[in-house]
TILOLUM-643672 format. One record per residue: residue in three letters; y, x, z of N, C-alpha, C in turn. Coordinates in nm, 4 decimals, decimal comma, always signed. Last residue first. Example, Ala and Ser with C-alpha at 12.3 -4.5 7.8 and 13.67 -1.06 7.14 Angstrom:
// residues 2
- res|n.c2|n.c1|n.c3|ca.c2|ca.c1|ca.c3|c.c2|c.c1|c.c3
- SER|-0,2250|+1,2850|+0,7080|-0,1060|+1,3670|+0,7140|+0,0030|+1,2900|+0,7870
- ALA|-0,5690|+1,3190|+0,7800|-0,4500|+1,2300|+0,7800|-0,3300|+1,3200|+0,7800
// end
This chain:
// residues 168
- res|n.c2|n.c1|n.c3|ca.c2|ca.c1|ca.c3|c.c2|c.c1|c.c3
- UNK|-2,0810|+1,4272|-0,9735|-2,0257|+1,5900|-1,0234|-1,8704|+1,5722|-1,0427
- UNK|-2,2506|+1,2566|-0,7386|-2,1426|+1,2705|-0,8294|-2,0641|+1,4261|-0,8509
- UNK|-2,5311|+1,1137|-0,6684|-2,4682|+1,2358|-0,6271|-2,3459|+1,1901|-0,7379
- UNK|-2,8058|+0,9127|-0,5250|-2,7114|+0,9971|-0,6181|-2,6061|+1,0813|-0,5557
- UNK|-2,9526|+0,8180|-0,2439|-2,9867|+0,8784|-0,3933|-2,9143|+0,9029|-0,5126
- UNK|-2,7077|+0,5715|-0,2036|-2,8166|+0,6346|-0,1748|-2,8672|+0,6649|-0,2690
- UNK|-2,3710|+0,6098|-0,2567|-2,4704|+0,5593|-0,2841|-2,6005|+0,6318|-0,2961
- UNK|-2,0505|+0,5398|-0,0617|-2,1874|+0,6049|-0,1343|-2,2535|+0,5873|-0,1248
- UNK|-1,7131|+0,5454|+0,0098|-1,8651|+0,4361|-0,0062|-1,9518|+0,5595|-0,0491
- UNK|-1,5291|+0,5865|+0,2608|-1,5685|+0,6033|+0,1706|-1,6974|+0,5721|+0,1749
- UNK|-1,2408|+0,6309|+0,4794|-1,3696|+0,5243|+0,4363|-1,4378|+0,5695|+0,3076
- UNK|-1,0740|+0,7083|+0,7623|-1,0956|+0,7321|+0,6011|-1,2199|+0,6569|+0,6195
- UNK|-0,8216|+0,6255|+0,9906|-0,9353|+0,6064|+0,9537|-0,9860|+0,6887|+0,8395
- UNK|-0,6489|+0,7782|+1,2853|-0,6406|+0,7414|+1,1645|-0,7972|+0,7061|+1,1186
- UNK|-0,5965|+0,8803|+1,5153|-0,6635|+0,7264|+1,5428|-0,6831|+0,7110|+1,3592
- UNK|-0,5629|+1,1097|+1,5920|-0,5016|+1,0486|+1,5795|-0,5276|+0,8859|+1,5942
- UNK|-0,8040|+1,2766|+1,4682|-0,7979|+1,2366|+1,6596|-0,6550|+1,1794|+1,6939
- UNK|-0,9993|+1,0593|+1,2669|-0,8909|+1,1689|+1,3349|-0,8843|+1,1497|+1,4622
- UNK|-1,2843|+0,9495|+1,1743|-1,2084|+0,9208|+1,2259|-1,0959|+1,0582|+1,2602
- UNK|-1,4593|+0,8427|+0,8570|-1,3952|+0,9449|+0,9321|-1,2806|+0,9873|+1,0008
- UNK|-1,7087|+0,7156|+0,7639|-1,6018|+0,6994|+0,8167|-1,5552|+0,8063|+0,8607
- UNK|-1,9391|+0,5405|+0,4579|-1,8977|+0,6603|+0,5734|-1,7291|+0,6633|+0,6207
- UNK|-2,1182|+0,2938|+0,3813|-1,9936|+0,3131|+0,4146|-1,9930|+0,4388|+0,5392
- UNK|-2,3610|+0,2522|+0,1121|-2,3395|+0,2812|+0,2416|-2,1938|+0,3217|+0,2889
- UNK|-2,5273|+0,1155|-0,1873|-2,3693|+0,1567|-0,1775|-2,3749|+0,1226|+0,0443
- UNK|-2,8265|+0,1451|-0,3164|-2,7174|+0,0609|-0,2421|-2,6660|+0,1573|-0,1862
- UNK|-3,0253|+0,3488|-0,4422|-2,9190|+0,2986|-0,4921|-2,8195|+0,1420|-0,4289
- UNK|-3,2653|+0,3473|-0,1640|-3,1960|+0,4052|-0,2602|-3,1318|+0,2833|-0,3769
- UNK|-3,2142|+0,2362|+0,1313|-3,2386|+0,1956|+0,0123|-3,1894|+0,2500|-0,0833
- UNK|-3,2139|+0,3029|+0,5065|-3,1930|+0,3303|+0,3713|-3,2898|+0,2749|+0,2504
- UNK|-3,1922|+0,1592|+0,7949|-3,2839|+0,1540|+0,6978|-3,2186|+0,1884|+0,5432
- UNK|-3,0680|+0,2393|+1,1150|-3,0424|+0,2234|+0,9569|-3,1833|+0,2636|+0,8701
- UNK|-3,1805|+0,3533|+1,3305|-3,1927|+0,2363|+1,3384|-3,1093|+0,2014|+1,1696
- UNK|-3,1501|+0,6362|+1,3224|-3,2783|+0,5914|+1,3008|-3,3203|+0,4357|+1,2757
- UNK|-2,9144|+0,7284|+1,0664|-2,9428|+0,6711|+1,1923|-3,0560|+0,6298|+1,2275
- UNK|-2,9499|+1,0374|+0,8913|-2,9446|+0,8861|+0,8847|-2,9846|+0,8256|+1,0534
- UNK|-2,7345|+1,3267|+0,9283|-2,8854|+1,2509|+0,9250|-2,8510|+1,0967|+0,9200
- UNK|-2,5017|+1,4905|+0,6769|-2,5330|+1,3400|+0,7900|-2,6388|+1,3465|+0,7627
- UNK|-2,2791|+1,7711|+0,6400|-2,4269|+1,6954|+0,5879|-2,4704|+1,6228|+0,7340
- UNK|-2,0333|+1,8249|+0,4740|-2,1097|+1,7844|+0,6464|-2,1805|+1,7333|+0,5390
- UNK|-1,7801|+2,0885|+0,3665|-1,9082|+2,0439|+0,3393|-1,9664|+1,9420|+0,4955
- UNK|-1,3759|+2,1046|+0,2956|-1,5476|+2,1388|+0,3622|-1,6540|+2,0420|+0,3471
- UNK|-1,0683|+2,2418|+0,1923|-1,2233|+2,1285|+0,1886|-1,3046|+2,1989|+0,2489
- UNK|-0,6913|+2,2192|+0,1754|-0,8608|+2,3113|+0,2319|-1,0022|+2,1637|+0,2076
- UNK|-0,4569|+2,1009|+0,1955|-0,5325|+2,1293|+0,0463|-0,6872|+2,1871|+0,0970
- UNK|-0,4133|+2,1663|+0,4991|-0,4066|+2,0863|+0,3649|-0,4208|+2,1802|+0,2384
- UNK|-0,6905|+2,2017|+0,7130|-0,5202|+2,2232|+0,6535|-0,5315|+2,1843|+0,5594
- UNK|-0,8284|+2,0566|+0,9710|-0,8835|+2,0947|+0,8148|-0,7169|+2,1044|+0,7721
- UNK|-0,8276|+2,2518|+1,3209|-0,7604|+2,1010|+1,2062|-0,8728|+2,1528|+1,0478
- UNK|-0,9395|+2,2706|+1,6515|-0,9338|+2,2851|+1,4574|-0,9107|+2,1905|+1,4129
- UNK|-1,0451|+2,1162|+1,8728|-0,9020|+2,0789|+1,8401|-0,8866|+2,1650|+1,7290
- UNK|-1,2748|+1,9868|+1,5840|-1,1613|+1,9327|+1,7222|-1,1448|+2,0484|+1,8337
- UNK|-1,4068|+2,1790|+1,3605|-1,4377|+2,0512|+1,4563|-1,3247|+2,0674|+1,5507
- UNK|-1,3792|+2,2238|+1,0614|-1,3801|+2,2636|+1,1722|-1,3410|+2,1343|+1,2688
- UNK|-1,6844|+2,2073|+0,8520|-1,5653|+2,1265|+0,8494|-1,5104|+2,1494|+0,9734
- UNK|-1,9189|+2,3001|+0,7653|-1,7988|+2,3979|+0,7683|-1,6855|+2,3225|+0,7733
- UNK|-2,2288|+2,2949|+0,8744|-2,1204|+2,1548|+0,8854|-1,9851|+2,2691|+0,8390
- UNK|-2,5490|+2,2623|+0,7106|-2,4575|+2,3509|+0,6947|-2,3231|+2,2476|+0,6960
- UNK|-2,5912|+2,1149|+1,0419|-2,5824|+2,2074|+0,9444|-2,6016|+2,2259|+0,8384
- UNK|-2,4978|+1,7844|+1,0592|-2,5694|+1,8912|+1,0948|-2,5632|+1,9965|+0,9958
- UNK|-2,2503|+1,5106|+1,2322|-2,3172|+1,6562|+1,1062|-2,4266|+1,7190|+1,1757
- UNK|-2,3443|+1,2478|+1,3993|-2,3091|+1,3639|+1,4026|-2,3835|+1,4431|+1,3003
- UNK|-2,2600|+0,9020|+1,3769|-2,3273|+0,9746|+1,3643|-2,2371|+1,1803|+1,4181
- UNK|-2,2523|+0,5310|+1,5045|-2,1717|+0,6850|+1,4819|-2,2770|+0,7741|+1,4670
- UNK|-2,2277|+0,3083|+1,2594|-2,3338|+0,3461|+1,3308|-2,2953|+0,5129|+1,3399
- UNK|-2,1315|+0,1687|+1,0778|-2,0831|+0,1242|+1,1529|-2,1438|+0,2090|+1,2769
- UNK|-2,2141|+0,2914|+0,8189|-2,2523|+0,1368|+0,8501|-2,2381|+0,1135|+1,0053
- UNK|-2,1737|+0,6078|+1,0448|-2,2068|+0,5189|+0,8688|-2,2501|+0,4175|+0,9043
- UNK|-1,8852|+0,8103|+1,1412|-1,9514|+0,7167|+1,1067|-2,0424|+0,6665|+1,0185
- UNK|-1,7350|+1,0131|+1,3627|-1,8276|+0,9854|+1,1784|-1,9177|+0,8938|+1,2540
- UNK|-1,4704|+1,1498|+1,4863|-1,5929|+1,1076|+1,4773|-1,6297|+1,0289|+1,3255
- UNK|-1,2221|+1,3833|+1,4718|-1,2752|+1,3461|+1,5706|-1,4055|+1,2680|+1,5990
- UNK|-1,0569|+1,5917|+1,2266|-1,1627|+1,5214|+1,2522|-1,2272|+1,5114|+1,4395
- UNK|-0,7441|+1,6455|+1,2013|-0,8524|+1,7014|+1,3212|-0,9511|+1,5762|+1,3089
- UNK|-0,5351|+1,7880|+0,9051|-0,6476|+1,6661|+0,9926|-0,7198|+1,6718|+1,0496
- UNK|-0,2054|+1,8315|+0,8132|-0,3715|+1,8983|+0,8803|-0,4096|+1,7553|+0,9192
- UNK|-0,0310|+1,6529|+0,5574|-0,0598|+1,7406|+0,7363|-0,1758|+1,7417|+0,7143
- UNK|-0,0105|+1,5661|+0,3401|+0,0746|+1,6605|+0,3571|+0,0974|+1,7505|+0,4898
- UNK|-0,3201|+1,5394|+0,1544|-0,1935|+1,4700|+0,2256|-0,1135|+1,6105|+0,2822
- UNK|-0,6208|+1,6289|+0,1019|-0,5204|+1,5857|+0,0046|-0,3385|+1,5607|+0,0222
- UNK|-0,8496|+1,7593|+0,2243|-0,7046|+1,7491|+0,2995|-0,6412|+1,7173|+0,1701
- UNK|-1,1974|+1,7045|+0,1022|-1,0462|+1,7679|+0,0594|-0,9626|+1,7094|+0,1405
- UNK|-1,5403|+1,7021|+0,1515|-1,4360|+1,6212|+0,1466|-1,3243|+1,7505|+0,1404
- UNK|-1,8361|+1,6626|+0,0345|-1,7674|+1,7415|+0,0632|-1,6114|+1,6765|+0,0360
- UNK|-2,1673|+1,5532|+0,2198|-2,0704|+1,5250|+0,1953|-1,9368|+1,6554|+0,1466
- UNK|-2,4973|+1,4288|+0,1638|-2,3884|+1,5815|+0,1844|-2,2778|+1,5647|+0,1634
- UNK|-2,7266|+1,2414|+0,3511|-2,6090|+1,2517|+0,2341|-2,5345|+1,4032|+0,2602
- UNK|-3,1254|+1,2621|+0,3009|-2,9654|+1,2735|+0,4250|-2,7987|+1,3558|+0,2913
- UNK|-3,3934|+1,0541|+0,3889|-3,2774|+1,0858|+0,2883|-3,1672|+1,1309|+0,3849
- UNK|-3,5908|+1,0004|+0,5582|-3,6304|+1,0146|+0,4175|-3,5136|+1,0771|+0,3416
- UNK|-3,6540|+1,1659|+0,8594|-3,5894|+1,1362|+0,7794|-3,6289|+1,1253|+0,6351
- UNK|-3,8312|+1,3561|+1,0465|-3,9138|+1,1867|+1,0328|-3,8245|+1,0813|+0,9130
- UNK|-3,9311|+1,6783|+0,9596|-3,9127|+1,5748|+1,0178|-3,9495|+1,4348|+1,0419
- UNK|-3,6991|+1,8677|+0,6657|-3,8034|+1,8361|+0,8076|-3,8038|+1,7167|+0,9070
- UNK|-3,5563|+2,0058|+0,4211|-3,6039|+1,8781|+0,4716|-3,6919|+1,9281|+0,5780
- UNK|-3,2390|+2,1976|+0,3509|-3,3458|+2,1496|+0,3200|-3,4154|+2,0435|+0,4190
- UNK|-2,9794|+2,1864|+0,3732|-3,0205|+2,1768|+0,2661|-3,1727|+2,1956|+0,2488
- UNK|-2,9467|+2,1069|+0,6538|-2,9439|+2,1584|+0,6594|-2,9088|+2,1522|+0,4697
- UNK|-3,2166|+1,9213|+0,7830|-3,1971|+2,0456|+0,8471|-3,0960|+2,1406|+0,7500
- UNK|-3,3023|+1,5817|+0,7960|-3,2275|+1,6509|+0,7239|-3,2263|+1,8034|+0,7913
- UNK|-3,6963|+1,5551|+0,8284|-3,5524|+1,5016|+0,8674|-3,4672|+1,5724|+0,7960
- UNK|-3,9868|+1,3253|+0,7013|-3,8855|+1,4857|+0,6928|-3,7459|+1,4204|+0,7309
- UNK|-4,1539|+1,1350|+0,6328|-4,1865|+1,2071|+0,7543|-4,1044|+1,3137|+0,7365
- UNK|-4,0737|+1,1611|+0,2881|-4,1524|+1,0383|+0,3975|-4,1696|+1,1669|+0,4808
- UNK|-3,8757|+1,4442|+0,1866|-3,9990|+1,3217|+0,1316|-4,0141|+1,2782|+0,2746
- UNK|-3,5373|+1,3828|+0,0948|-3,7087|+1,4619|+0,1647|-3,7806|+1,3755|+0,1368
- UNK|-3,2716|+1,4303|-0,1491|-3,4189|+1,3002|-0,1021|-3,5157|+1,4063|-0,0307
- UNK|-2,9437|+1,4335|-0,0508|-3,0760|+1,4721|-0,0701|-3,1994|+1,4200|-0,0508
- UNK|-2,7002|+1,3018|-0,2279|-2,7879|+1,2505|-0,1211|-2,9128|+1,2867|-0,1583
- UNK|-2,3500|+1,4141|-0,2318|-2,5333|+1,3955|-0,2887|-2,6093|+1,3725|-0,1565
- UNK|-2,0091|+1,4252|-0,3301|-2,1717|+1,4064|-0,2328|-2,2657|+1,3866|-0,3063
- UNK|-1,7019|+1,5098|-0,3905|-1,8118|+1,5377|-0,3600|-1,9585|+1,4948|-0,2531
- UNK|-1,4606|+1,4874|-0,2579|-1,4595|+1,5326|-0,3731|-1,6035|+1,5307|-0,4275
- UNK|-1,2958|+1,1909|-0,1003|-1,4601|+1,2551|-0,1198|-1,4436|+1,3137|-0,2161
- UNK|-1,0048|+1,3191|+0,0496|-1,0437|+1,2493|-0,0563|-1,2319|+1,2767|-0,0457
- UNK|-0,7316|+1,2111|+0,2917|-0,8501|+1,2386|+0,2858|-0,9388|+1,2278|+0,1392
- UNK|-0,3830|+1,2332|+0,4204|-0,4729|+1,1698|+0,3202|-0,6317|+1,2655|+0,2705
- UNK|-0,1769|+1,1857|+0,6118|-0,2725|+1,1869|+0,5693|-0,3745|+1,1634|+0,4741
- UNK|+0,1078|+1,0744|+0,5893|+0,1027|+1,1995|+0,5706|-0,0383|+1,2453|+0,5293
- UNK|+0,2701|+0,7537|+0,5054|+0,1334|+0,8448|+0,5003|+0,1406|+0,9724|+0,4657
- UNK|+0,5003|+0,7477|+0,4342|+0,4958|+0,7174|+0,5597|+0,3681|+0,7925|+0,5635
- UNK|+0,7388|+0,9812|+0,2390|+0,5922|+0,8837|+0,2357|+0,5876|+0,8715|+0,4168
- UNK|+1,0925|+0,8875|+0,2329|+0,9811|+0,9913|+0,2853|+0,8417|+0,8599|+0,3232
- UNK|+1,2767|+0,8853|-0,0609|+1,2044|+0,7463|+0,0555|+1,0784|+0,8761|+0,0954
- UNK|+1,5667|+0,9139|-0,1994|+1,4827|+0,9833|-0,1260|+1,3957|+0,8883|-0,0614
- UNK|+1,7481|+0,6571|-0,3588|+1,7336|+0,7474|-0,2144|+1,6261|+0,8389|-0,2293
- UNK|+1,7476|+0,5076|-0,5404|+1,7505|+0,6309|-0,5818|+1,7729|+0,7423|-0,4841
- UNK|+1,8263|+0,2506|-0,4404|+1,6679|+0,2737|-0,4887|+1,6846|+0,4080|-0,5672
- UNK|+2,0852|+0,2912|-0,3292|+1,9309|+0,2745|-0,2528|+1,7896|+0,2976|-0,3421
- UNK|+2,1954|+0,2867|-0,5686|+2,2292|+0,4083|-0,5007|+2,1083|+0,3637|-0,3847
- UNK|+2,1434|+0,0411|-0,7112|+2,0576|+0,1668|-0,7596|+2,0898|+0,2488|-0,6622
- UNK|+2,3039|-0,1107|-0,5106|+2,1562|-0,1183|-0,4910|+2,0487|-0,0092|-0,6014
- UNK|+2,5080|-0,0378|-0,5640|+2,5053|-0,0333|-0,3926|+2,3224|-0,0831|-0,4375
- UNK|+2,5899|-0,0684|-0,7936|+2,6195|+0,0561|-0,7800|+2,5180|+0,0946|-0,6201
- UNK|+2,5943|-0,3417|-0,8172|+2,4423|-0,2750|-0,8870|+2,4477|-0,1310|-0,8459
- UNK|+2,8292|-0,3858|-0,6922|+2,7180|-0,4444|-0,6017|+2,5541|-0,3913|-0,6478
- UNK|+3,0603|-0,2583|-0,8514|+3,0091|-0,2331|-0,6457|+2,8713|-0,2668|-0,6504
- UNK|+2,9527|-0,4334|-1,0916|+2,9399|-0,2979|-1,0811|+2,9246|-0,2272|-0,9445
- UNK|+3,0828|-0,6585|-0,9591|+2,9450|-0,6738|-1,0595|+2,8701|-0,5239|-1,0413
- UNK|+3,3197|-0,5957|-0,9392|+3,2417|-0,6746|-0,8697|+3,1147|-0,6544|-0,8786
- UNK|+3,4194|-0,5476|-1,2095|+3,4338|-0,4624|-1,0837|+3,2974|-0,5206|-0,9920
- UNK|+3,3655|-0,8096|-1,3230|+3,2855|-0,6889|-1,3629|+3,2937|-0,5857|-1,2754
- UNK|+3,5644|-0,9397|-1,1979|+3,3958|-1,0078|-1,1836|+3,3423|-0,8968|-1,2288
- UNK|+3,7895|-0,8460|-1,2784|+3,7637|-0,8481|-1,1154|+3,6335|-0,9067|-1,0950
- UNK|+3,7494|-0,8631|-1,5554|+3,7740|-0,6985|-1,4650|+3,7756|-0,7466|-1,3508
- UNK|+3,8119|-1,1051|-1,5621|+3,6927|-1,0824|-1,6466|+3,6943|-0,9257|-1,5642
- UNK|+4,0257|-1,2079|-1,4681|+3,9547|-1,2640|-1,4240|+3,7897|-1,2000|-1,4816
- UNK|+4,2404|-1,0457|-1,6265|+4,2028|-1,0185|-1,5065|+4,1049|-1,1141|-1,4478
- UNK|+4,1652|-1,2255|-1,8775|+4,1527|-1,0211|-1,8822|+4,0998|-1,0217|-1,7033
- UNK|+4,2797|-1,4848|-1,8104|+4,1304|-1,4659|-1,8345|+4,1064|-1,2927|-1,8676
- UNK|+4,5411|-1,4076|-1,7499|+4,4411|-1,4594|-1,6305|+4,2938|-1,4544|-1,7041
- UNK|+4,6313|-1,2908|-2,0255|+4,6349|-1,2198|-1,8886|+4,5210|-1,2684|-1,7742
- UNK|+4,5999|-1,5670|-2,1404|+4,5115|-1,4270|-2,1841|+4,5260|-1,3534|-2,0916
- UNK|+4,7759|-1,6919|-1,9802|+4,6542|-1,7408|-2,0181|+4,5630|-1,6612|-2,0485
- UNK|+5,0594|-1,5502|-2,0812|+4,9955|-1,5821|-1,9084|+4,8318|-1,5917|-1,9418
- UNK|+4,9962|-1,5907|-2,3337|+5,0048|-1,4794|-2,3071|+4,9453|-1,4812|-2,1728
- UNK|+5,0465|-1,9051|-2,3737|+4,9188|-1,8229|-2,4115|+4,9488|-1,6772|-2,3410
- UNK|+5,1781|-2,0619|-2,0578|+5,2360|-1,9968|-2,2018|+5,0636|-1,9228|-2,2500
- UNK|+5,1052|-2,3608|-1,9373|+5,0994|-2,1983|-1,8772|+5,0753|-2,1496|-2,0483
- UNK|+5,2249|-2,6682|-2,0300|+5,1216|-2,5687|-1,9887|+5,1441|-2,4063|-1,9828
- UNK|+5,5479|-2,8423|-2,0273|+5,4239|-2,7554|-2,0292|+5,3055|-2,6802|-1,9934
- UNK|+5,7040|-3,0863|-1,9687|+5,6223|-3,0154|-1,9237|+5,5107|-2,9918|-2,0293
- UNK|+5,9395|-3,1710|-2,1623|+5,9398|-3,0696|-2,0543|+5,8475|-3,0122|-1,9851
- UNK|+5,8782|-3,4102|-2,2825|+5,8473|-3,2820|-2,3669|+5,8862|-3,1197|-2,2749
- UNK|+5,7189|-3,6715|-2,1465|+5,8830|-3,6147|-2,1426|+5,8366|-3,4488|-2,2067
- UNK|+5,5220|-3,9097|-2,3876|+5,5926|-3,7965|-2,3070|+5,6832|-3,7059|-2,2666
- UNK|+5,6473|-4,1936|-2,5411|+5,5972|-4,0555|-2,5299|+5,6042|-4,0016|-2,4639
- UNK|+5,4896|-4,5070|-2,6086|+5,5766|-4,4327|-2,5251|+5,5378|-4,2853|-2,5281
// end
């Protein structure tokens, strides 16, 4: 038995039409949606971190047994005292508020040119602190010690160093 020869299928032309427009309304498509996510990732994105602190610089001067730090030179009951010289790297001033090492707050001593609270350090500017050692810290030359440096923000910096060297 054959089929009634009246029904047909949708002519080729129709057919090529629906697959054109079916191919331009997925590529439109396609295009809004990569258009809507390079146009975000080609925003402007402002750094959240304005601060930023670097160690350009330390040495850890050795006195001998019974000498404290004074300074760049030695007196006292200190064996070793670090020099620190740090850089405003970030895009605001930074009001140093306290120092730390191994958890143990300390205070610079002279020669300190890092300006102290409410003075900021401006950006791009550096300065020198030189730390006595805590009396209750026991130094070991060449183990790695953690210095801190707090803002009066609350912000942190951290940096390691190592007893008895220095870095150029």
């Amino acid at each position: 038995m054959r089929l009634p020869s009246s029904r047909r299928g949708v002519s080729e032309i129709i057919a090529a039409l629906l697959v054109v427009c079916i191919t331009v309304s997925a590529g439109t498509l396609l295009a809004a949606y990569a258009s809507g996510v390079m146009g975000r990732l080609q925003t402007t994105v402002t750094q959240p971190y304005t601060k930023q602190l670097t160690l350009e610089y330390y040495s850890w001067l050795d006195c001998p047994p019974g000498s404290t730090c004074s300074g760049t030179t030695c007196s006292g009951t200190s064996s070793q005292c670090p020099t620190l010289t740090i850089r405003n790297d970030g895009a605001a001033s930074i009001t140093l508020a306290d120092y730390f090492m191994q958890g143990i707050q300390i205070t610079p001593v002279s020669p300190d040119t890092c300006p102290s609270a409410p003075s900021a350090l401006a950006v791009q500017s550096s300065c020198t602190l030189t730390f006595p050692i805590p009396s209750s810290l026991t130094v070991t030359s060449g183990l790695a010690y953690t210095v801190k440096f707090v803002a009066n923000d609350g912000t942190i910096f951290t940096f390691s160093i190592i007893a008895g060297s220095n870095t150029h």
